[in-house]
N, CA, C, O and CB atoms as a CASP TS submission, in Angstrom:
PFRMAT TS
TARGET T0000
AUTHOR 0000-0000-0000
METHOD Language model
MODEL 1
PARENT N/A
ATOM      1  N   UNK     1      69.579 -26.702-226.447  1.00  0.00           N
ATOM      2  CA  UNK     1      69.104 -26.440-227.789  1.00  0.00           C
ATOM      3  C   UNK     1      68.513 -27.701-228.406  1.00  0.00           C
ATOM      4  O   UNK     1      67.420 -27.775-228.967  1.00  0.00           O
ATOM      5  CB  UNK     1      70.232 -25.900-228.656  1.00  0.00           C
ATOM      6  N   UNK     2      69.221 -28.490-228.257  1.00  0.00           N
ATOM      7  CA  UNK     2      68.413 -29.977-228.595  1.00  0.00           C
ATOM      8  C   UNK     2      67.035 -30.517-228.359  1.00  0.00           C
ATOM      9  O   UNK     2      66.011 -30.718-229.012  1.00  0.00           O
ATOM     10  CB  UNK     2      69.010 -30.911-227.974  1.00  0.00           C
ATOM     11  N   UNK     3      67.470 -30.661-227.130  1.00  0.00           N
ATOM     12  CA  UNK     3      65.658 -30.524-226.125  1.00  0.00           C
ATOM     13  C   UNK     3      64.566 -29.839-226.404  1.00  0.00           C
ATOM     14  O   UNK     3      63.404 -30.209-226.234  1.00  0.00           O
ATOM     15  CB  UNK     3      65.643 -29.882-224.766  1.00  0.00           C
ATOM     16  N   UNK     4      65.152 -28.291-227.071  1.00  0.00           N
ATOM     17  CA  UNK     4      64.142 -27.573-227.467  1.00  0.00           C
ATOM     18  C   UNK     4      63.659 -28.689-228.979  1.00  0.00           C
ATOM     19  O   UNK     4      62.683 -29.433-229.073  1.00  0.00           O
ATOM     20  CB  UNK     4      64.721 -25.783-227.735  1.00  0.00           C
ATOM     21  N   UNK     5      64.560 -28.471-229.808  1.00  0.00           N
ATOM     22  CA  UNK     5      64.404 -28.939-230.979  1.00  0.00           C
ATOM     23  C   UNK     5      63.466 -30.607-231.459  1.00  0.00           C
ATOM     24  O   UNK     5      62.673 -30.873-232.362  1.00  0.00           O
ATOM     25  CB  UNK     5      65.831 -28.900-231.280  1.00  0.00           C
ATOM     26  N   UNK     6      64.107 -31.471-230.259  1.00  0.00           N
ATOM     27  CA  UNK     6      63.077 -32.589-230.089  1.00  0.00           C
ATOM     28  C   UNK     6      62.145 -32.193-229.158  1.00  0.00           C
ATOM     29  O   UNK     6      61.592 -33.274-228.954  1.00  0.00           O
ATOM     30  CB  UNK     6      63.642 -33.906-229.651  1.00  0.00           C
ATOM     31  N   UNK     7      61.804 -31.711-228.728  1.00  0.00           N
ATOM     32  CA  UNK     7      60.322 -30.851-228.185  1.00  0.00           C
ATOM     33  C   UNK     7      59.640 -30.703-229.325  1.00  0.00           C
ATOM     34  O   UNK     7      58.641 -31.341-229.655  1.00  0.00           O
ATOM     35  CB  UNK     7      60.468 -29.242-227.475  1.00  0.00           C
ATOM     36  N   UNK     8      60.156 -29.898-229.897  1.00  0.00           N
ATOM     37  CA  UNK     8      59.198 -29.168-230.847  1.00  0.00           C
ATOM     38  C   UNK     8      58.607 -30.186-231.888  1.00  0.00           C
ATOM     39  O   UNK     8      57.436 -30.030-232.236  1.00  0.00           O
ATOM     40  CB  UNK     8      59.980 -27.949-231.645  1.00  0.00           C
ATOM     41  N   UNK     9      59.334 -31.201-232.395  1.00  0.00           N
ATOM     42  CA  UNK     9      59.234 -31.932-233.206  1.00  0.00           C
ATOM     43  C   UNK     9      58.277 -33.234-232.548  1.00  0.00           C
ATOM     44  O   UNK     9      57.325 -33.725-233.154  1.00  0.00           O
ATOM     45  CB  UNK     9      60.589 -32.133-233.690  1.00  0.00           C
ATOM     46  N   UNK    10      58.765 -33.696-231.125  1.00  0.00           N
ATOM     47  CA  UNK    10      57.692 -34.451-230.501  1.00  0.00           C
ATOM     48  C   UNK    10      56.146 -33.266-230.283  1.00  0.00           C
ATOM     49  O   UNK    10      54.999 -33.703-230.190  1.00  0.00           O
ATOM     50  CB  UNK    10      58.445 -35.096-228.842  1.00  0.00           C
ATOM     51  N   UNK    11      56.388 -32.259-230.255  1.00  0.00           N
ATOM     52  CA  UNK    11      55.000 -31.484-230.322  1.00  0.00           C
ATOM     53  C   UNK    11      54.051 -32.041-231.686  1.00  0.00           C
ATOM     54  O   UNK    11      52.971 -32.633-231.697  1.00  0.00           O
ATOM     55  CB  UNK    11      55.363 -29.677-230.503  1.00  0.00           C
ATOM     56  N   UNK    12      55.048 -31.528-232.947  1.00  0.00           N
ATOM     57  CA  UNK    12      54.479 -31.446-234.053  1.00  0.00           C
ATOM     58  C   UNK    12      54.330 -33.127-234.414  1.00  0.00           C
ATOM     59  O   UNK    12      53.904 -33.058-235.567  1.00  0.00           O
ATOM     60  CB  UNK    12      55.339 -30.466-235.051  1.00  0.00           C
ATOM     61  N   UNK    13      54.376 -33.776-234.272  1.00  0.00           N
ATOM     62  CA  UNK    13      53.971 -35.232-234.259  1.00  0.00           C
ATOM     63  C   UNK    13      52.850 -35.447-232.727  1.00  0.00           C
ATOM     64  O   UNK    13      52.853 -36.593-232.279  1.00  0.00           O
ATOM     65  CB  UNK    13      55.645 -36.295-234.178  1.00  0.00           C
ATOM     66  N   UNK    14      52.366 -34.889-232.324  1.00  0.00           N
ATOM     67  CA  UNK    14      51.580 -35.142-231.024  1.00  0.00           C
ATOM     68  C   UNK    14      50.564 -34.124-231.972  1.00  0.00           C
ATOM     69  O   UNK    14      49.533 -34.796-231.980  1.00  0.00           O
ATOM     70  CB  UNK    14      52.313 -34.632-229.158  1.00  0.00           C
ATOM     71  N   UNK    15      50.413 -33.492-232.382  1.00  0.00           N
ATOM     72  CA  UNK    15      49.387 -32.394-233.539  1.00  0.00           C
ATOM     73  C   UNK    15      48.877 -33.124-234.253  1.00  0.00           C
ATOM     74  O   UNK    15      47.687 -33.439-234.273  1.00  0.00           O
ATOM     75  CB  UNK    15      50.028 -31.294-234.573  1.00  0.00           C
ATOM     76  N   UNK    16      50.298 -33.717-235.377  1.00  0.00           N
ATOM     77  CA  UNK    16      49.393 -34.595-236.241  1.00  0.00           C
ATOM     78  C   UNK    16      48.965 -35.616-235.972  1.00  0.00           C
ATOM     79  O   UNK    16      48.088 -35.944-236.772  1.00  0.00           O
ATOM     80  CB  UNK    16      49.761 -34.899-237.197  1.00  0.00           C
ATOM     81  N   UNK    17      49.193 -36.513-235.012  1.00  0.00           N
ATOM     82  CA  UNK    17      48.373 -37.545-234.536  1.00  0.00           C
ATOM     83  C   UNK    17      46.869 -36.830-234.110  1.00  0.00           C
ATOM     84  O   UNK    17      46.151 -37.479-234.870  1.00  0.00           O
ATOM     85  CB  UNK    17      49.174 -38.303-233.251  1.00  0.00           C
ATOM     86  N   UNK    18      46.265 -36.235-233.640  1.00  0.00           N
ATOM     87  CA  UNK    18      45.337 -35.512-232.555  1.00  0.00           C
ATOM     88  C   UNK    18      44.563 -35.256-234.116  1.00  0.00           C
ATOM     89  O   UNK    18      43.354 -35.455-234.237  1.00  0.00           O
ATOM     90  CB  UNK    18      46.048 -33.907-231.283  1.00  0.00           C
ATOM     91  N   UNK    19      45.308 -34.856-235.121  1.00  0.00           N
ATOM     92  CA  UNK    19      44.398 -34.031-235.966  1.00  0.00           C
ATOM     93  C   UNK    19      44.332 -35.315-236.914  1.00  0.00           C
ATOM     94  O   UNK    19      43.152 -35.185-237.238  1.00  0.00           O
ATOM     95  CB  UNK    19      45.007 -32.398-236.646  1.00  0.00           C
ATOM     96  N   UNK    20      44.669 -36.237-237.458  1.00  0.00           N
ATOM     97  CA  UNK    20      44.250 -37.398-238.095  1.00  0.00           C
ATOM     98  C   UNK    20      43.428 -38.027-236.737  1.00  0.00           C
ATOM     99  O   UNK    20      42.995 -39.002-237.351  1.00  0.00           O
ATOM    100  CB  UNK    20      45.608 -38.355-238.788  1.00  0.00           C
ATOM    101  N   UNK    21      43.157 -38.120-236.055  1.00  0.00           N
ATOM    102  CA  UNK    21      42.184 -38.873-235.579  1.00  0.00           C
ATOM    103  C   UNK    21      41.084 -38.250-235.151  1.00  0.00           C
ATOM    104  O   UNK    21      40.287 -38.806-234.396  1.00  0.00           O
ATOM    105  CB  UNK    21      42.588 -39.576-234.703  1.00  0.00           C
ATOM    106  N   UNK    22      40.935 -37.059-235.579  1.00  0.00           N
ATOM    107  CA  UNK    22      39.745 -36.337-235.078  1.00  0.00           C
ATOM    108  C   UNK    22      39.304 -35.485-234.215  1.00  0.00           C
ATOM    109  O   UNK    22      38.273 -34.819-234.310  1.00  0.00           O
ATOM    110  CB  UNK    22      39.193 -36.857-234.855  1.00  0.00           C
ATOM    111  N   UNK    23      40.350 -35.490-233.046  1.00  0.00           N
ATOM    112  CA  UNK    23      40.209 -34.319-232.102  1.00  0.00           C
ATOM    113  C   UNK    23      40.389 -33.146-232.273  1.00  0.00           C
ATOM    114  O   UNK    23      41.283 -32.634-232.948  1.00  0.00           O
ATOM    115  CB  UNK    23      40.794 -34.374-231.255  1.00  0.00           C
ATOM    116  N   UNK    24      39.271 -32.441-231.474  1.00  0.00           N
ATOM    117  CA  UNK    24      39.953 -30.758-231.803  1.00  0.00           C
ATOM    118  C   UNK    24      41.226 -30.643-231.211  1.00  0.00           C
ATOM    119  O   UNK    24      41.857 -31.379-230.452  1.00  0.00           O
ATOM    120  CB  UNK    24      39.050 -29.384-231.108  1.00  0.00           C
ATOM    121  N   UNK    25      41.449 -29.598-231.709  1.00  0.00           N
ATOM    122  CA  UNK    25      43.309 -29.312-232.095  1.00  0.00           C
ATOM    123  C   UNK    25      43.524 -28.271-230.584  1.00  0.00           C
ATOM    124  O   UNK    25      43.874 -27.106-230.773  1.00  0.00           O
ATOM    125  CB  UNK    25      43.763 -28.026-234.223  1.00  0.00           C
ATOM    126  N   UNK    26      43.280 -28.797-229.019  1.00  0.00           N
ATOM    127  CA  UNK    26      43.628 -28.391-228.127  1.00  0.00           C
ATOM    128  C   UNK    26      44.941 -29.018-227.738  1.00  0.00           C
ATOM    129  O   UNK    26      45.521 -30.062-228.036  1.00  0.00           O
ATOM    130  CB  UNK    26      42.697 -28.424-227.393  1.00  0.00           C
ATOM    131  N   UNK    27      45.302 -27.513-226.604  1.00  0.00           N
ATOM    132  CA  UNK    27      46.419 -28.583-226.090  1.00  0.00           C
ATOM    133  C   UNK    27      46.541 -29.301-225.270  1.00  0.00           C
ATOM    134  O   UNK    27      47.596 -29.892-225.037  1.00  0.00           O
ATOM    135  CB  UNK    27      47.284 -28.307-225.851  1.00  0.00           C
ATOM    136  N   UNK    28      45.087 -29.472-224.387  1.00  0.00           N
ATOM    137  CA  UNK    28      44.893 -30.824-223.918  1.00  0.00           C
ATOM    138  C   UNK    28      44.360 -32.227-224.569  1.00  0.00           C
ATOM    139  O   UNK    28      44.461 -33.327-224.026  1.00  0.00           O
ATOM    140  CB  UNK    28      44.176 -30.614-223.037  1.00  0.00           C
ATOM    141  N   UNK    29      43.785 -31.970-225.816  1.00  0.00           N
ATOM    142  CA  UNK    29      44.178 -32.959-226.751  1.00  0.00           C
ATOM    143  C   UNK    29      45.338 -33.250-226.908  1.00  0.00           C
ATOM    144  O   UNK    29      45.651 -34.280-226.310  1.00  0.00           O
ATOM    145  CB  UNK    29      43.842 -32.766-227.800  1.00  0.00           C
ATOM    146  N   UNK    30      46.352 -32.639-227.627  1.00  0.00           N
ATOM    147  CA  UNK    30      47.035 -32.903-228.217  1.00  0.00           C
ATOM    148  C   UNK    30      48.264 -33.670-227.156  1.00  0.00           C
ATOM    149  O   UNK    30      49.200 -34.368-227.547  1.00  0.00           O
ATOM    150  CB  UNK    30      47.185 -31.793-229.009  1.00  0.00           C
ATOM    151  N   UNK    31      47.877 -33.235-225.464  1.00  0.00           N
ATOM    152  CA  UNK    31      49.130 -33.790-224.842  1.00  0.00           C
ATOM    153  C   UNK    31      48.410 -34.941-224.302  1.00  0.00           C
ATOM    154  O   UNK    31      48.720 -35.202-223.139  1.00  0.00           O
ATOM    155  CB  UNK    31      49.987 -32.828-223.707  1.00  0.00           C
ATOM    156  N   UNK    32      47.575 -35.661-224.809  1.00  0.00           N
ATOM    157  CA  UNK    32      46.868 -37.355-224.631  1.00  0.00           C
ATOM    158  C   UNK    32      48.085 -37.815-225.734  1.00  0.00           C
ATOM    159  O   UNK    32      48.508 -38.949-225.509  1.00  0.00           O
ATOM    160  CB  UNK    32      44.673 -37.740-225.324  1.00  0.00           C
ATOM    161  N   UNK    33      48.674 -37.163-226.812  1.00  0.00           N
ATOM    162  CA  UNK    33      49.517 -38.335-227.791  1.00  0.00           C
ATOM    163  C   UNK    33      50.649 -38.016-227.512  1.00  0.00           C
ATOM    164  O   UNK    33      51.551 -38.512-228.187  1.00  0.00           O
ATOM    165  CB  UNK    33      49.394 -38.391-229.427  1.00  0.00           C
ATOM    166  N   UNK    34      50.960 -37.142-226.494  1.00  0.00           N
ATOM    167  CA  UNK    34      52.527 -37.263-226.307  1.00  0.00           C
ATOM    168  C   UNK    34      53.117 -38.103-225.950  1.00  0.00           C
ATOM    169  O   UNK    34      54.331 -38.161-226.145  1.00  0.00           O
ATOM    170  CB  UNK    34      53.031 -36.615-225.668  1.00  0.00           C
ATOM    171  N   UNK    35      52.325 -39.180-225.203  1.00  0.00           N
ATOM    172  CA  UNK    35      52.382 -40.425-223.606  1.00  0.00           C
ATOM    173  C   UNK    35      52.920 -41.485-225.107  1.00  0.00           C
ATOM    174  O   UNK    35      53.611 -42.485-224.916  1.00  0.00           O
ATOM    175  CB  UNK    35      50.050 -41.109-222.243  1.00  0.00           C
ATOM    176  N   UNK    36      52.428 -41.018-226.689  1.00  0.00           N
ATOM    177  CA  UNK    36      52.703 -42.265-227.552  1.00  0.00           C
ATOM    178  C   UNK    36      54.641 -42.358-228.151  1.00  0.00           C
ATOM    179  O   UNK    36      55.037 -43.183-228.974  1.00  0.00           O
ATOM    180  CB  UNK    36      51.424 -42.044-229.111  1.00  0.00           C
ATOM    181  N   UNK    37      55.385 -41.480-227.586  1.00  0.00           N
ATOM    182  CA  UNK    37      56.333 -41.029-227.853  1.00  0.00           C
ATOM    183  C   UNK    37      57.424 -40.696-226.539  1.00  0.00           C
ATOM    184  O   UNK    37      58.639 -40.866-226.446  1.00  0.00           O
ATOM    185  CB  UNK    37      55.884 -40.057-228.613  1.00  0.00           C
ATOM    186  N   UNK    38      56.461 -40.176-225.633  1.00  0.00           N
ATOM    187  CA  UNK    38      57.784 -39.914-224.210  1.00  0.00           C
ATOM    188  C   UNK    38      56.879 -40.813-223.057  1.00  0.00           C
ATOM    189  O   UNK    38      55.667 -41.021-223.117  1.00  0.00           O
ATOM    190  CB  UNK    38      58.104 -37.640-223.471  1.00  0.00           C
ATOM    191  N   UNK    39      57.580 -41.161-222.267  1.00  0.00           N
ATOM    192  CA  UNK    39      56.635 -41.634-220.989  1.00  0.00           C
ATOM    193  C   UNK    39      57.077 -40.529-219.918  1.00  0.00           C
ATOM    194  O   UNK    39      58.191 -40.144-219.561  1.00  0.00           O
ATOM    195  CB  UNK    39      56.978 -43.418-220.354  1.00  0.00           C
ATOM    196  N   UNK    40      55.677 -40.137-219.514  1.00  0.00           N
ATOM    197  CA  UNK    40      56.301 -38.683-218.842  1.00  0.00           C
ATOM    198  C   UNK    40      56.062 -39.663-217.298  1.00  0.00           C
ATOM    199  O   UNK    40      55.877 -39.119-216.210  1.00  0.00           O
ATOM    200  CB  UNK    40      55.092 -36.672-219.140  1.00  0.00           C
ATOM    201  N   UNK    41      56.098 -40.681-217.431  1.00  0.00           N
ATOM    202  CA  UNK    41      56.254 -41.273-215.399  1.00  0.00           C
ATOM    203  C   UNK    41      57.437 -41.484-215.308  1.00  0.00           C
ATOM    204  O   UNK    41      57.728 -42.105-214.285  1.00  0.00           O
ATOM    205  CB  UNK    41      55.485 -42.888-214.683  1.00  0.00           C
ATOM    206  N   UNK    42      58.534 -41.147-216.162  1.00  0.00           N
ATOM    207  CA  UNK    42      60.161 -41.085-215.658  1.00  0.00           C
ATOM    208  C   UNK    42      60.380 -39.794-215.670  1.00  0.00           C
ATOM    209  O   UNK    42      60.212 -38.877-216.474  1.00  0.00           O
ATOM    210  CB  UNK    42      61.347 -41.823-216.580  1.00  0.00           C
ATOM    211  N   UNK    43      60.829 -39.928-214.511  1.00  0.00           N
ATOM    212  CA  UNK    43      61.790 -38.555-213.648  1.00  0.00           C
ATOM    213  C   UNK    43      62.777 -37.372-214.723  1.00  0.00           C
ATOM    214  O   UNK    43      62.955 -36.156-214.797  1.00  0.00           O
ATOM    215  CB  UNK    43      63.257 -39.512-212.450  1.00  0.00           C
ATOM    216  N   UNK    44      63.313 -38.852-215.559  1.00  0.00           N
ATOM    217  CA  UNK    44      63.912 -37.666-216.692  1.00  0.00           C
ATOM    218  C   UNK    44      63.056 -36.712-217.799  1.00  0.00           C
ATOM    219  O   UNK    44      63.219 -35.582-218.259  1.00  0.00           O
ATOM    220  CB  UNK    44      64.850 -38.461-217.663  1.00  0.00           C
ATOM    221  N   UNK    45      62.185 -37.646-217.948  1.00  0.00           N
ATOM    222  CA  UNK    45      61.316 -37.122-219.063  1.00  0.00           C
ATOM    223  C   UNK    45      60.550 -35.940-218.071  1.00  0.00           C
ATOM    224  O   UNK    45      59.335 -36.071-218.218  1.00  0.00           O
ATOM    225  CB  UNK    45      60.167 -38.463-219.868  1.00  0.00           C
ATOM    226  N   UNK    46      60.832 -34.957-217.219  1.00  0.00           N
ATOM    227  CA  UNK    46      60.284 -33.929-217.100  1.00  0.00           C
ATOM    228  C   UNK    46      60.624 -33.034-217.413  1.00  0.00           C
ATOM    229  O   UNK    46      59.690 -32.233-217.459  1.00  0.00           O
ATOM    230  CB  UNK    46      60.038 -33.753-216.373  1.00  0.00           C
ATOM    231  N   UNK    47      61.499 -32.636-217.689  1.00  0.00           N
ATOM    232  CA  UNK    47      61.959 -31.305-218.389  1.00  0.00           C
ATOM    233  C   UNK    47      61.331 -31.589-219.843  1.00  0.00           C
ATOM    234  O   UNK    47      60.449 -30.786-220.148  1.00  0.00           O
ATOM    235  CB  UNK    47      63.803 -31.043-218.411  1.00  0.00           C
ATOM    236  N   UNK    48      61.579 -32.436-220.659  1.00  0.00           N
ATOM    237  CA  UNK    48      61.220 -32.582-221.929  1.00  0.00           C
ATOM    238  C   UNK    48      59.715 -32.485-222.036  1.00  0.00           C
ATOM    239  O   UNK    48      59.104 -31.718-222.780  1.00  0.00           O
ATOM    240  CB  UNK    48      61.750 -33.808-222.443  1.00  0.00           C
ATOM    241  N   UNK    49      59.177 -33.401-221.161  1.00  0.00           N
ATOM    242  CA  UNK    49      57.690 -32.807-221.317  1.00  0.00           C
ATOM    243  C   UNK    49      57.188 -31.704-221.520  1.00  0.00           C
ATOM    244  O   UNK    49      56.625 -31.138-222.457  1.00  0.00           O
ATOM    245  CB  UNK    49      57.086 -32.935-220.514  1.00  0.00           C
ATOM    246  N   UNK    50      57.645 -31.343-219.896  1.00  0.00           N
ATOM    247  CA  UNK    50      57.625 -29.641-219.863  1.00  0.00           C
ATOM    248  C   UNK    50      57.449 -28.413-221.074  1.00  0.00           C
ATOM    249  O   UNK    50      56.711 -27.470-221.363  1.00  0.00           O
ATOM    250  CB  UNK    50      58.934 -29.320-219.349  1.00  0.00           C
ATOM    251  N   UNK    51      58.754 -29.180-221.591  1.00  0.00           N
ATOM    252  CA  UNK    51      59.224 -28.299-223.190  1.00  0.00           C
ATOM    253  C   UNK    51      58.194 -28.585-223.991  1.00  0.00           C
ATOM    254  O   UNK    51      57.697 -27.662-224.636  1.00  0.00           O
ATOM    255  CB  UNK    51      60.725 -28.824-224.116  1.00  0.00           C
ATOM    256  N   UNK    52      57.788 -29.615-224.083  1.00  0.00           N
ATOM    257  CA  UNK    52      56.944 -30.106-225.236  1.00  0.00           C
ATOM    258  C   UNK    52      55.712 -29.464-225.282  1.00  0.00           C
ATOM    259  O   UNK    52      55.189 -29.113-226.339  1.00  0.00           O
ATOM    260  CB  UNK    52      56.687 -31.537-225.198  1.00  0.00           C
ATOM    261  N   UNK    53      55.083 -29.246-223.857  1.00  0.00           N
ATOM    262  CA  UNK    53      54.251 -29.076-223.266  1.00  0.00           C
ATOM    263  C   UNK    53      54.249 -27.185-224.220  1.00  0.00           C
ATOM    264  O   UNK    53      53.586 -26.625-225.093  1.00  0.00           O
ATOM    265  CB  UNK    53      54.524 -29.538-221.498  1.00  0.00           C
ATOM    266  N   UNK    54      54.872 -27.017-223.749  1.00  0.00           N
ATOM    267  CA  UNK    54      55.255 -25.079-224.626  1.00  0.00           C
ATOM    268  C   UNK    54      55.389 -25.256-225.420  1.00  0.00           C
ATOM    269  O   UNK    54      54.714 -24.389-225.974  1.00  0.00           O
ATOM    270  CB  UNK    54      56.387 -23.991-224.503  1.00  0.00           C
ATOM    271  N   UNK    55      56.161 -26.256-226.741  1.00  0.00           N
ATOM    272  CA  UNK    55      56.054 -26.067-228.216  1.00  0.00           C
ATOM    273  C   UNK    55      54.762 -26.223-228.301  1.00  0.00           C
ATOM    274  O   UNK    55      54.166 -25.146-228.300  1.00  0.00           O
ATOM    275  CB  UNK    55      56.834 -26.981-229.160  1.00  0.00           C
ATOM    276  N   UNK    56      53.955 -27.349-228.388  1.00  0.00           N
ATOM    277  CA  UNK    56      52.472 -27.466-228.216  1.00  0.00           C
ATOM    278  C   UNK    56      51.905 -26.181-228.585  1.00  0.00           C
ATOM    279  O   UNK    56      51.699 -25.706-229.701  1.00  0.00           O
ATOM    280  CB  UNK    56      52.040 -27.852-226.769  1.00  0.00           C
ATOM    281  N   UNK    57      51.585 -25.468-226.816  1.00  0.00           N
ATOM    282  CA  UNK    57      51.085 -23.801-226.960  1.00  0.00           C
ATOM    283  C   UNK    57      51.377 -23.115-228.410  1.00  0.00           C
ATOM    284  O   UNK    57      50.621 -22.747-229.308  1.00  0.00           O
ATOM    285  CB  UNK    57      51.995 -22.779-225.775  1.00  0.00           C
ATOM    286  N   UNK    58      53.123 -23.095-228.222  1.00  0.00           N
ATOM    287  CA  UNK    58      53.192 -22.232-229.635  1.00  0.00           C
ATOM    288  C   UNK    58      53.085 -22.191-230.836  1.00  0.00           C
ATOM    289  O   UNK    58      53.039 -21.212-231.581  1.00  0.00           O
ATOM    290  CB  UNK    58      53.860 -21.901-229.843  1.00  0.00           C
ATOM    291  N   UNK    59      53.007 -24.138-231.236  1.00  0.00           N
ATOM    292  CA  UNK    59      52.264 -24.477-232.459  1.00  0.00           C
ATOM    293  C   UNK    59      50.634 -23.983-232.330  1.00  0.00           C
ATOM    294  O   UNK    59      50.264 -23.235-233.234  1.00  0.00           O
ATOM    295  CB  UNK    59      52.397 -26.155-232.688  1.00  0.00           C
ATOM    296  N   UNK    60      50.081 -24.177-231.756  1.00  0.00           N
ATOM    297  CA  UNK    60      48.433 -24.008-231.794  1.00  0.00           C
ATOM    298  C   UNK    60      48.371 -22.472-231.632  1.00  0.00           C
ATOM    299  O   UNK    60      47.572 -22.071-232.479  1.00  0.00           O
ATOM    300  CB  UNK    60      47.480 -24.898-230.435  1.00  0.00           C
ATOM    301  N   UNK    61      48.966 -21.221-230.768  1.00  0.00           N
ATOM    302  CA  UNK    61      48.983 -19.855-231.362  1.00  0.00           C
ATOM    303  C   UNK    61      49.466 -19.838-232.522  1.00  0.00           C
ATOM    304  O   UNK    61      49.006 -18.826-233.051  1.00  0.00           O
ATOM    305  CB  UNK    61      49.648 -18.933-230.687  1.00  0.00           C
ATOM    306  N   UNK    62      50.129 -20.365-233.233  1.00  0.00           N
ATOM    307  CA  UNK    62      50.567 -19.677-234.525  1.00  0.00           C
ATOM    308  C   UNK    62      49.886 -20.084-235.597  1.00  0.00           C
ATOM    309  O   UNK    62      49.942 -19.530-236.695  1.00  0.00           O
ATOM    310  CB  UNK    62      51.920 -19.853-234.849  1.00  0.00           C
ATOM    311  N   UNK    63      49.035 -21.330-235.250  1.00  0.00           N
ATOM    312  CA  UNK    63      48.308 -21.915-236.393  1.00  0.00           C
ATOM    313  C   UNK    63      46.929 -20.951-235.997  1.00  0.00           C
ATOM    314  O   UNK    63      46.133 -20.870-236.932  1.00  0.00           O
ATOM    315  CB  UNK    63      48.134 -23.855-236.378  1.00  0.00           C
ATOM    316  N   UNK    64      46.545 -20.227-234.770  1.00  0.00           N
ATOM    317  CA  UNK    64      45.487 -19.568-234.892  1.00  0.00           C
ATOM    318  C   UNK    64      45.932 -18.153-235.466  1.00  0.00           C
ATOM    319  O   UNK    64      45.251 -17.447-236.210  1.00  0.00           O
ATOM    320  CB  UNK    64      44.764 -19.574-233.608  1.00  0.00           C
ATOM    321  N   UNK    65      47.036 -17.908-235.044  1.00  0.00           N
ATOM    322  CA  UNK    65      47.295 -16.587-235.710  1.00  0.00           C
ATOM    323  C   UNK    65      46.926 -16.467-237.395  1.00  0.00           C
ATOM    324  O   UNK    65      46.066 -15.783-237.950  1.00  0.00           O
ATOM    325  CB  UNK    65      48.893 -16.299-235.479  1.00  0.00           C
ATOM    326  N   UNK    66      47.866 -17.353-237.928  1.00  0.00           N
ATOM    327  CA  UNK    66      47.188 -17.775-238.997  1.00  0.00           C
ATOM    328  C   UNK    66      46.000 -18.136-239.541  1.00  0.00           C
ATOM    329  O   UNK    66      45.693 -17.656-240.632  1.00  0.00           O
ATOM    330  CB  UNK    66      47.536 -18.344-239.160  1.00  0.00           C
ATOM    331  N   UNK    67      45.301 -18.863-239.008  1.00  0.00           N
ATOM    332  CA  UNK    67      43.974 -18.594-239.599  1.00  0.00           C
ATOM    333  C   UNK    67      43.185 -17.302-239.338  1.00  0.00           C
ATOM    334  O   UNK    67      42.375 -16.880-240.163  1.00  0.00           O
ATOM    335  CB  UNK    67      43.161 -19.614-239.199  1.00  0.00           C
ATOM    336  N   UNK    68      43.443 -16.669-238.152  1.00  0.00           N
ATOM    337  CA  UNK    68      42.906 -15.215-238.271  1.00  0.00           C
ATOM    338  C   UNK    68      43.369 -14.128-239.346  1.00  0.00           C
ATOM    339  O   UNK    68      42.524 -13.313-239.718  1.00  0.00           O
ATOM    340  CB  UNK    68      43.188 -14.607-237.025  1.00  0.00           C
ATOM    341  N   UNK    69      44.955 -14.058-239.986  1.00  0.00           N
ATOM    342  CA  UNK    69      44.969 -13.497-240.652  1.00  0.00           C
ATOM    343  C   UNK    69      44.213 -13.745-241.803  1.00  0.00           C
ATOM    344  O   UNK    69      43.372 -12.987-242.285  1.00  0.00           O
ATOM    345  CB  UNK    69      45.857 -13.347-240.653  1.00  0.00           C
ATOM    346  N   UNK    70      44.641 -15.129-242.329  1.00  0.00           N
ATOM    347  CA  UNK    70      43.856 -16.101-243.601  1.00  0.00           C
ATOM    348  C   UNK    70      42.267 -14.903-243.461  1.00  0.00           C
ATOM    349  O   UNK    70      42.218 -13.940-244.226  1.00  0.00           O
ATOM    350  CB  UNK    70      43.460 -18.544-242.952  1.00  0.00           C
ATOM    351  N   UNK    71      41.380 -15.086-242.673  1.00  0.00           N
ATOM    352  CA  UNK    71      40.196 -14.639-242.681  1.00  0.00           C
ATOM    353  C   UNK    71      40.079 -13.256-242.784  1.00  0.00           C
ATOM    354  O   UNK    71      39.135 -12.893-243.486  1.00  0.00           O
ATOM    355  CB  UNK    71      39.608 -15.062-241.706  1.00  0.00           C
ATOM    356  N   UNK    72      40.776 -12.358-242.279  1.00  0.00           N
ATOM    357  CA  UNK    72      41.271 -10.877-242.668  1.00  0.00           C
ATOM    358  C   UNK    72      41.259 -10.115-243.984  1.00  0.00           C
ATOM    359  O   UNK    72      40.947  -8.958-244.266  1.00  0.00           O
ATOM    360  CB  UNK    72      42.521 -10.828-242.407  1.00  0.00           C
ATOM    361  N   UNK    73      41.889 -11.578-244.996  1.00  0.00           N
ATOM    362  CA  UNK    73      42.621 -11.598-246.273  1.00  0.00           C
ATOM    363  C   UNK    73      41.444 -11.410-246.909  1.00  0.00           C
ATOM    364  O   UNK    73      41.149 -10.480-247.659  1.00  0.00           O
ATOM    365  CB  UNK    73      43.527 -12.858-246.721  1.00  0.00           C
ATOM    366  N   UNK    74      40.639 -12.535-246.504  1.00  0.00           N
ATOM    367  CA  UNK    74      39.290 -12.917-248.000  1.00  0.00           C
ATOM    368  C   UNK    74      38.008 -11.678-247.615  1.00  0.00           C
ATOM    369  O   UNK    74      37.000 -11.594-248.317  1.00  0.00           O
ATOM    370  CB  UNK    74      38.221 -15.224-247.797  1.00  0.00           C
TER
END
């Protein structure tokens, strides 16, 4: 449960870095700023990546979900 939880949170700090500096908001953008927070060349840091790697995905579906509804609305 933890892992998930700092996943998600190293996700959402790997977002806002990507999106203050200008990149589109992919998730291969966004996993260039993870390397600023985990070093994924240790053996341990693979599962966590991994995880991170899926919060990522599910931040960027839900922020599109959202803007599709947003546009629905107006």
């Amino acid at each position: 449960m933890f892992e998930r939880i700092g996943a998600t949170a190293i996700a959402n700090q790997a977002i806002l870095k990507c999106t203050i500096a200008g990149f589109p908001l992919t998730v291969e953008n966004v996993i260039l700023f993870v390397g600023d927070f985990v070093d994924p060349t240790i053996g341990a840091c693979a599962n966590i990546v991994e995880m991170i790697g899926m919060a990522i995905e599910e931040v960027i579906d839900c922020r599109d979900v959202i803007g599709r509804t947003a546009e629905t609305e107006t």
